[in-house]
N, C-alpha and C positions, 0 to 999 in steps of 0.2 A: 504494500500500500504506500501511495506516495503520499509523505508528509511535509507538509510547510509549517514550523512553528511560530505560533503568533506573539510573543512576549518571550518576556526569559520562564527559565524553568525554573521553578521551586520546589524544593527539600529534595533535592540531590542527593542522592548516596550512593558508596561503590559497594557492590556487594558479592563482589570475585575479581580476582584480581589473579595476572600469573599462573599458573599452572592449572589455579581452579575452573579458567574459562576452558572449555571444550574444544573450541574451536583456535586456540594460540597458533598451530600451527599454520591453518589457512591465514587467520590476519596478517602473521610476519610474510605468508607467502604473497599475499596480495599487497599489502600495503608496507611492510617496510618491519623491521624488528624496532619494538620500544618496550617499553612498561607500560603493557596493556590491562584497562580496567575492564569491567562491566557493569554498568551504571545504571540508575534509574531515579525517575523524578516526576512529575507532576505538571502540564501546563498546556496552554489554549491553543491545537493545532486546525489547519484550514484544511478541512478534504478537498476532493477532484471536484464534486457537485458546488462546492464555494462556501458551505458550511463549518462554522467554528464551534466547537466541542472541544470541553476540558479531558483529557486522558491523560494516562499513566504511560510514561513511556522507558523502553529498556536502549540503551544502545554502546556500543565498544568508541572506547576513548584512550587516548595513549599520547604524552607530552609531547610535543614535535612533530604531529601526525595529527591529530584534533577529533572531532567528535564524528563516529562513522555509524552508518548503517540504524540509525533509528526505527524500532519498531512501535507502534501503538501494540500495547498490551491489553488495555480494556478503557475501556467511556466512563466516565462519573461524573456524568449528569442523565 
């Protein structure tokens, strides 16, 4: 699903980090070796139809490299 986020996100947290993320090996092979997290957070994204909806969102973050692959996880409103 394609995501456009509309504000910043709020209550950010990593919640794997390093070995524990599943996928380390694909990331370093696509996008570059770093200290890669697994994050998630909170905030206002725009679907395809133009609709803005608060979700929970998960996605792989890594210093020097930046925030990839966002997924909406679920709606809450």
């Amino acid at each position: 699903m394609d995501v456009e986020i509309v504000g910043p996100i709020e209550h950010a947290e990593t919640f794997a980090s390093g070995r524990e993320i599943r996928e380390i090996a694909r990331l370093n092979r696509i996008y570059g070796r770093g200290r890669w997290r697994k994050r998630k957070g909170i905030a206002h994204v725009r679907l395809r139809n133009g609709e803005i909806r608060r979700a929970e969102l998960h996605w792989y973050e890594a210093s020097g490299i930046g925030q990839l692959e966002f997924k909406i996880k679920r709606f809450l409103d």
